[in-house]
Each structure stands twice: as C-alpha cells, then as structure tokens.
N, C-alpha and C positions, 0 to 999 in steps of 0.2 A: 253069406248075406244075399239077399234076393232082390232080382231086380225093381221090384217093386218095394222093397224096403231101401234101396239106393235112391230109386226116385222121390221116395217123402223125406229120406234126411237129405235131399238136395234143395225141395221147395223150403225147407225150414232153413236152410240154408242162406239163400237167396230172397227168402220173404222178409226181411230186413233191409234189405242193399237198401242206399241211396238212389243206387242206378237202378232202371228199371232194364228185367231179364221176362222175356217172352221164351219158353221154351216149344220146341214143334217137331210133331213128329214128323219121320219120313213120309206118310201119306197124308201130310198139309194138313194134317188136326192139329188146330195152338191147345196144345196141352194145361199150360200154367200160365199166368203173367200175376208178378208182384204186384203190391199196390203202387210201388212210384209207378210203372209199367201202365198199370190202368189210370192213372193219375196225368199222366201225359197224355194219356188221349181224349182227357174228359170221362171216361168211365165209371162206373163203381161195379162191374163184375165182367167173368171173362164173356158172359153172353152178351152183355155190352159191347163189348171189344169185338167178339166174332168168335164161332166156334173152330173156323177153319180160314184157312187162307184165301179162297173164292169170297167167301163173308167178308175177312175183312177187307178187301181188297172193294168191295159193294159201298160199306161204310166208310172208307176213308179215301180222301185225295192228296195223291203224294205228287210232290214237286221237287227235282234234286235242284240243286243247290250247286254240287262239284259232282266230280267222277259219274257222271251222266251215264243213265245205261236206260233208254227208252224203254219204255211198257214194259219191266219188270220192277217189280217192289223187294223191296232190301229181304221181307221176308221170304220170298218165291226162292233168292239168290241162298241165302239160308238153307231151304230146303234141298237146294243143288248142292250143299256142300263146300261152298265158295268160302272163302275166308274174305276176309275185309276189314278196312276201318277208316274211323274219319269219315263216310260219309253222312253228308248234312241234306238233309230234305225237309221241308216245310209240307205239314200233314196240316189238313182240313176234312171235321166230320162233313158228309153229305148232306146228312140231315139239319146240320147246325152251321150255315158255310163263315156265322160269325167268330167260330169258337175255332181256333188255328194255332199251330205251334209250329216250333224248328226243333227235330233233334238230328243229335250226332249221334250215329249207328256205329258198332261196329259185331262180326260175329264170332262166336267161340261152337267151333267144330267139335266133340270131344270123338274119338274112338274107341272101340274095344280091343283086344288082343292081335284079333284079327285083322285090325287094319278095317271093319264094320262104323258108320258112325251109331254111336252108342245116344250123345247129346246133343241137338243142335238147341243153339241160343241165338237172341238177340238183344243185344245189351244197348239200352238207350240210356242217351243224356238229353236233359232238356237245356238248349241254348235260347230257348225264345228271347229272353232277356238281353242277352249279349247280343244276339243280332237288330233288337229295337234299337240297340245301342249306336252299333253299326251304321241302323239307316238311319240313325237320327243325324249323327256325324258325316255320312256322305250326303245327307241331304243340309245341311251346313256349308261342307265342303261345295258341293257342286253353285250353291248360292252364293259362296261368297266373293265379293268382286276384286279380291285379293289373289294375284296369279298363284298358284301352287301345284303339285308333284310330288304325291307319294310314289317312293320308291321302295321294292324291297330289299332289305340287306345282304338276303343269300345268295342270291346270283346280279343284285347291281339292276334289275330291272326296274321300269317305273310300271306301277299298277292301278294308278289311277290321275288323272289331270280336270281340272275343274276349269269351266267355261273363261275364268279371269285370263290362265294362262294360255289358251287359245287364241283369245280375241286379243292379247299381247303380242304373242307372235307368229300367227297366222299357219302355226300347224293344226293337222286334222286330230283327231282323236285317236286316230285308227292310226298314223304316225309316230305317236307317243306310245302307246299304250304295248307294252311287252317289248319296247325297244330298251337298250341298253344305256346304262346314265354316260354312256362318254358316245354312243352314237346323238342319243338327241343330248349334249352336251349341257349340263344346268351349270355348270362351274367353269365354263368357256372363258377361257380370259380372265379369268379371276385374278383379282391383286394379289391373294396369295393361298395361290391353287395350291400347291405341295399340303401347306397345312392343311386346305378342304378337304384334300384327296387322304391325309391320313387319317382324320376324324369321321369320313364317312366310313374307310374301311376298320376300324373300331367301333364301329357305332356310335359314335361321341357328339356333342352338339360342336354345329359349325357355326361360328361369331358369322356377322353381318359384314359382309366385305363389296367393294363393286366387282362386276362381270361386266361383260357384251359379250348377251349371247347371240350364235348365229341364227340367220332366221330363211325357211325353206325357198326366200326368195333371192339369194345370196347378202341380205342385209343385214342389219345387226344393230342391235337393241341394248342400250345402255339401261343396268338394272343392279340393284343391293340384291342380295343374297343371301339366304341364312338357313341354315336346318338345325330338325329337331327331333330325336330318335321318339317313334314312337308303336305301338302294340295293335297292328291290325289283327283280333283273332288272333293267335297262339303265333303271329310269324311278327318278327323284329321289321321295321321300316324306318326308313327316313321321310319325313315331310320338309321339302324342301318351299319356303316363302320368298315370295319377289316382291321388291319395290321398282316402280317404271321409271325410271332419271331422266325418260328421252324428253317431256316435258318441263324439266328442271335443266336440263343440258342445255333447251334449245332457249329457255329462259335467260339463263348467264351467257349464251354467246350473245344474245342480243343487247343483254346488257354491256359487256362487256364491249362490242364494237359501239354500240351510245356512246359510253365511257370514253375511247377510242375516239374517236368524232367528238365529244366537247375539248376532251385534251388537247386537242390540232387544235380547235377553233381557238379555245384559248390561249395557248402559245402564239400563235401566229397574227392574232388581231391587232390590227397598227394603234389603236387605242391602249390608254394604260388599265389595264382590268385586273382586279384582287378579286379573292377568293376566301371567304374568312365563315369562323362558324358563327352561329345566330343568336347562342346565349353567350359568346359574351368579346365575339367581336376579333379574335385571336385568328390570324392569317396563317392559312393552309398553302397557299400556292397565289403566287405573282408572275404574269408575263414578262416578256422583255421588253417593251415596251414600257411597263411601270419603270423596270428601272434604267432604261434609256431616258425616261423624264425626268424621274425622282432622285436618281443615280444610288437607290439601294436594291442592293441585290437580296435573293432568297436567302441567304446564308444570314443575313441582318433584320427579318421582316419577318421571317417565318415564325409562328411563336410565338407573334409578339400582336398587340392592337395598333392600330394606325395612330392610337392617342399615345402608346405607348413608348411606340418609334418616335414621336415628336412630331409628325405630320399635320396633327390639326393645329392653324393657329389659333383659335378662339373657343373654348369649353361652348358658347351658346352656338353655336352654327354645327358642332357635334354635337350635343343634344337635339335639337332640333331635326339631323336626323335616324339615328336611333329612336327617338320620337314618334315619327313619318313611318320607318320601318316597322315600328313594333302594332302601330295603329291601323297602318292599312297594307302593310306585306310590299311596300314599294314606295321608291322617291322619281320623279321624275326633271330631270334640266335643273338640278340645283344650284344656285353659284354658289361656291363656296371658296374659302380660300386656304391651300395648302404647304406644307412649308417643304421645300426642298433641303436632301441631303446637306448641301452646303451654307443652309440657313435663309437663302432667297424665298421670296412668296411669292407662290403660283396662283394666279386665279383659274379658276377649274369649273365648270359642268359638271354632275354627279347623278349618275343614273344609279339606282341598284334597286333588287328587287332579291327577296326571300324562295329558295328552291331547296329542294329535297334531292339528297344520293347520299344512294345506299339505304332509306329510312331514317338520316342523318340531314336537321336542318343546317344550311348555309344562304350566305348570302352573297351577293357575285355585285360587283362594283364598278361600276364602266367610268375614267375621270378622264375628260376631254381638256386638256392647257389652251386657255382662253387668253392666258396672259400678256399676247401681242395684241386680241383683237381689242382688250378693255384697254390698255394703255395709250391704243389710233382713240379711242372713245375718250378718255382724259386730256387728250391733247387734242380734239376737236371743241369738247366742253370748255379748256383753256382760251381754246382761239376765239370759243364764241365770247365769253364772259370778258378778255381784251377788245373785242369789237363793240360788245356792249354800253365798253366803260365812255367809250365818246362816241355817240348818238347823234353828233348835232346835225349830221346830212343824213340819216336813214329815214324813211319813211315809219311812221306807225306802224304798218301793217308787214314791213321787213322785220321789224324788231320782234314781234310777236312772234314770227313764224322760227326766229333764233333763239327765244326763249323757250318753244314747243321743242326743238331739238335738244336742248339741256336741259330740259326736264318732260321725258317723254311721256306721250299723254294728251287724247283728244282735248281741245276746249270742251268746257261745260258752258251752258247758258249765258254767265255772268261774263264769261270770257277766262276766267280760271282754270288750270289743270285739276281734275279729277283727285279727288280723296279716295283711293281706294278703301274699303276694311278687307283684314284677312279673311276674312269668310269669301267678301267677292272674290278674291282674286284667289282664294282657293275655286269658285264657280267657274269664274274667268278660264282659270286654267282647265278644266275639264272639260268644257266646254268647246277649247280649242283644240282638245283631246280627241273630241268627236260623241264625247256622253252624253244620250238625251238625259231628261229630270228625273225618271228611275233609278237608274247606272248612278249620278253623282249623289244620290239622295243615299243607296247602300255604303257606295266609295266613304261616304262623310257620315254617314250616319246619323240622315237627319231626317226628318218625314219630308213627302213630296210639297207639300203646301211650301214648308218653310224654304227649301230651294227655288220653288218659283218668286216668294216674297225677295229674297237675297236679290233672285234675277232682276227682278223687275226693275229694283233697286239702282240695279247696277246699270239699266238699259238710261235709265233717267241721268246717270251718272256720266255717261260717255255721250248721249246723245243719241244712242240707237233705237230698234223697235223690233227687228229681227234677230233671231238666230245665227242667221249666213252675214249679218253685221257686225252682231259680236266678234265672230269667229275671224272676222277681215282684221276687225279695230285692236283684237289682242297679238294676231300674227306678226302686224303695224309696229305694233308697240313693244314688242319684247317677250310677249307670252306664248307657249305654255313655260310657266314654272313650275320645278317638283313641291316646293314649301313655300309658303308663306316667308316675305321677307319682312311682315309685320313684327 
C-alpha cells in the first residue's frame, strides 16, 4: 500500500469525525481539514482556513485559555512534534473579529517504523457553548451579593470567590484564591464540622449548619453555611453559600438585654404591675409587689385573668376598661376597685397601656392602693356632712366652701357644682394631659370642630376662658382621669 493511498483512506477516515482533524505536514503545509475542522473556524474550504501555517496564523487570532505558551499556535506546536491535550484557546477570524469560538486542542503525533513522524494532526473540539456557559455563571456568580466559594475537590483548593464574600470578610481575592479550604477556613467552627468535613471529602452536599469564620483581621464573623457539589468544566467542585448572622446576632443581643432591662424593671417596681396578653387578658408574669398587695402569688394568677382570679369587684368598671384598652391602646389614673386575696376591697389607680414582645401583643398594668387615701376622703366627707347637719352658727359663705369639699367642683354661675358629661371630662382629662385639639380629636376620634364645641362647653361650665385654667381647675379637682366615671 502506498503512501499516498494511506493518505486518502485516512481523509476518508477522518472526513466523518465529529471532531475536527487538521492534518500538517512537516514543512507547515495544512494538508486536509474535515468539515467540523473548517466549521469551527467559520470556513467552507481549506483555502478558507489557510494553505499553510504562516496563513493561518494571518487569518486567525488565538488566545489560550490554560497551559499558556506565548507566540506559538497549537499548530506550530504540532509541527514540532509536541504532544498535548486539553488545551483550550479562544480563536477569532481577523477579518471577521465578530465571528469567535473556544476549542479544546489536543495532538495526535503518528510515526513510521523509524521512529519518522509519519502524521501529525490536530484534533479540535468546539466548547464555545460550555464556556458561554461558564461566563454567564461567573458572571452571576461574581454579581451576586450572596458571599460564596467555589472550591475544587481534588486538591481542596478554592478557585473562585465573588465580591459578597469579600466584602463579608475583609479578605483579598488574591488571599483566597488557590489557597487551601482549611487555610482560608469556610467550615471554621462549624456546629458540626466532622460531618462538613466528611461530605466535602465525598463530594456530597453539606446541610446548612452555623460557623465563625475567622477573619484576616483576627475577628470573626458569625455565618450559616452550606455546600453544593458542582461541575466547573470536566473538574468536580464544591460551591460553598454564606448567610451573615453578624446582623441577626447583634439584633437578639439587643434584644435580649431590652428583654433583660424590662425583667429587672419589672420585678423590682414598688408599684403592683401585671403583665397579661391582649386578646384575652390571661396573665404572663406578676411582680412582687402585686402580690405583697394582693397576697397572690404567680403560682395562682398565672394563667388565669384578673376576672378570673376574682379580682374585679364590679363586671362594669372591667368592662369599661377593656373598653378604654381596646379603643385607644391605654387607660390612664383609673379608679377602680379591686378585691384582695382575702376578700377585702382595694381601691386602686389603674394605668395600663398595650405593647408589643416578641411580635406578640400584651398589655402591662400599673395598680397603685389608694385605699387609705379614699377612706382620710370618707371620713373628711363624714365630718363635713356632721358639721352640716347643724348650721345654726356658720356663716353662709363657710357652709358653701364645705359643701365644694364633698362635692368637688368649681361653682358655676348659679352657685351650683358643675354637671360634667363624659365626653368633657373625657376633654378635661386630656387636656390636663397636656393634648392640644389635634392630639385629643385623634385620641377620641372626633373631628377638631367638635372638640372645641365640647371645650367651650366645658370652659362655661367651670367658669374658665383659658387653656392654663382649665389645666389648674381639673389638677384642683381631681383630674386627669383614665375613663369616664359617667
């Protein structure tokens, strides 16, 4: 068989492949190129492509990719004899600089007897597609503001880190990049590194676990954790994904000292203070002081509602405020009156006002025992109404000023005590609050006109004309109240 009949049953051979085979002789003539061959370069024949190596070398622009060898082309390397594979370079015609591809090279040397090269080739793959692929995912990768690390599996290296996990923990690029996964540490501290450590060196996915990792400034960064094998190009990796907790960590300690700080306040306040939830009134936590007054302890109250335990004496004076509560988010200086553990009745002061912990409504109960001050007040009222009862030496204008004490309350015009309505003395009260006619118009939910009509009302009722009189005549008198005792 002749060499020239070896050579045609070789293009017949080869003029099939998928891959494309550039054959060249020893003095740099491209002898043959299949069609995939000329089909990766954009061609349709080999004068297309080039008759020679100087030629094509005129027509195309190569770019390696890996295994770099400056100012020689795969084919020059070819002609030397050189064996290879795996090299990847991005070719662009000259004349065409928008028409670009990427192949995988590699060469097939063949010999004669002699130890002569008989054949050289060039065998191309077209990857163009898997490398769009490539940039499209590290250009993904590099955008996304989720810290991440790919790493490879066969030597443990990282080979790539995108801008999230930088600017998380204040390494360079050039400090990651081909370091070792236990020098720059992703599983530092992990809750349960044994297991990380055995799923990465499997390949296997790694569940979501926390770390602190260390950080190039001796600090160290609270962070979830989690990998996921994946196929850079023909080589196995892991992508490793962060979540940052440093913002969630520094969240719950400050919660949690708040938390810290109402606990103490609460325990500690000499006033009796409950702690109950908002739909439907059921007590979470009592000071000592509640039950230093009340003489029930947590162990009896917890659990339960204040209506429950027997606390209220009268269903309308708890309604009224549940009421208050439910309408404007607070009661302010209520009287009310309570029953003690032992059956006795307390009168009481009742602040409380609707809060939020946790994303959980409560409501917080401040009860002041009144109960010595109102009884000096009944038994003043008694003394007055015995001193009433015989008159015949006071003066008119004495008796008046003893009858304004037991029933307190500027004269009106006529010389009569004041009628309040609840509406006023809802105004009254806010007013002594400090609300201008805005504030008590939302507070009540009424438009501003009709707040000032109530006011005016009320200015003719006590005898006033100002603001800073009201505010003297209701301090005078016994106001602010949190409800209507209408």
């Amino acid at each position: 068989m002749t060499a020239g009949v070896d050579r045609h049953e070789l293009r017949q051979i080869i003029a099939g492949l998928s891959e494309g085979v550039i054959l060249v002789e020893p003095d740099q003539t491209i002898a043959y190129a299949n069609e995939a061959a000329l089909a990766m370069h954009g061609a349709e024949s080999l004068d297309e492509l080039g008759q020679t190596v100087d030629t094509y070398r005129e027509r195309f622009r190569l770019r390696y990719r890996n295994n770099v060898t400056p100012n020689q082309y795969p084919i020059e390397r070819v002609v030397a004899g050189e064996r290879f594979h795996d090299v990847v370079v991005e070719v662009r015609r000259a004349d065409k600089p928008d028409m670009d591809f990427v192949h995988s090279l590699r060469s097939l040397v063949a010999t004669d007897r002699d130890g002569n090269p008989s054949c050289l080739a060039l065998i191309l793959k077209d990857v163009s597609d898997q490398f769009e692929a490539e940039a499209r995912f590290e250009a993904a990768f590099n955008a996304n503001p989720a810290p991440a690390v790919i790493t490879r599996l066969s030597d443990l290296r990282h080979v790539k880190v995108n801008h999230g996990f930088l600017e998380m923990t204040g390494h360079t690029r050039d400090a990651v990049i081909g370091r070792s996964v236990y020098e720059v540490d992703v599983l530092a501290n992990a809750r349960n590194r044994d297991l990380a450590v055995s799923r990465l060196e499997a390949g296997a996915t790694i569940p979501q676990m926390e770390a602190c990792l260390d950080l190039p400034d001796d600090g160290s960064r609270f962070v979830i954790v989690a990998g996921q094998p994946i196929t850079m190009g023909d080589e196995a990796c892991m992508l490793f994904t962060f979540a940052d907790l440093e913002l969630r960590r520094k969240a719950e300690t400050a919660l949690r000292q708040s938390e810290e700080r109402f606990a103490k306040a609460f325990r500690l306040t000499p006033v009796p203070t409950v702690l109950a939830r908002a739909e439907n009134f059921h007590v979470t936590g009592v000071n000592e002081a509640f039950s230093r007054v009340f003489g029930l302890g947590e162990d009896r109250i917890v659990g339960r509602s204040l209506h429950e335990a027997g606390l209220w004496v009268t269903d309308k004076q708890r309604l009224q405020v549940e009421a208050a509560l439910e309408r404007h988010g607070y009661v302010l200086g209520a009287e009310i009156c309570l029953r003690h553990e032992s059956g006795t009745n307390l009168d009481c002061l009742l602040s409380a006002e609707r809060i939020a912990i946790n994303e959980a409504d409560f409501v917080l109960l401040v009860l002041q025992d009144i109960t010595d001050r109102k009884h000096t007040e009944r038994e003043l009222f008694g003394a007055i109404e015995a001193v009433m009862a015989d008159t015949s030496w006071f003066s008119r204008g004495l008796i008046e000023k003893l009858a304004n004490l037991r029933r307190p309350g500027r004269e009106s015009a006529d010389g009569s005590a004041p009628n309040l309505t609840v509406r006023e003395r809802q105004i009254l009260n806010l007013i002594c609050a400090g609300l201008d006619d805005d504030a008590i118009a939302r507070k009540l939910g009424l438009s501003r006109n009709t707040v000032r009509n109530h006011g005016a009302a009320l200015y003719r009722k006590i005898g006033i004309h100002k603001r800073s009189e009201a505010v003297v005549w209701g301090r005078e008198n016994g106001f602010p109240l949190g409800i209507s005792e209408g």
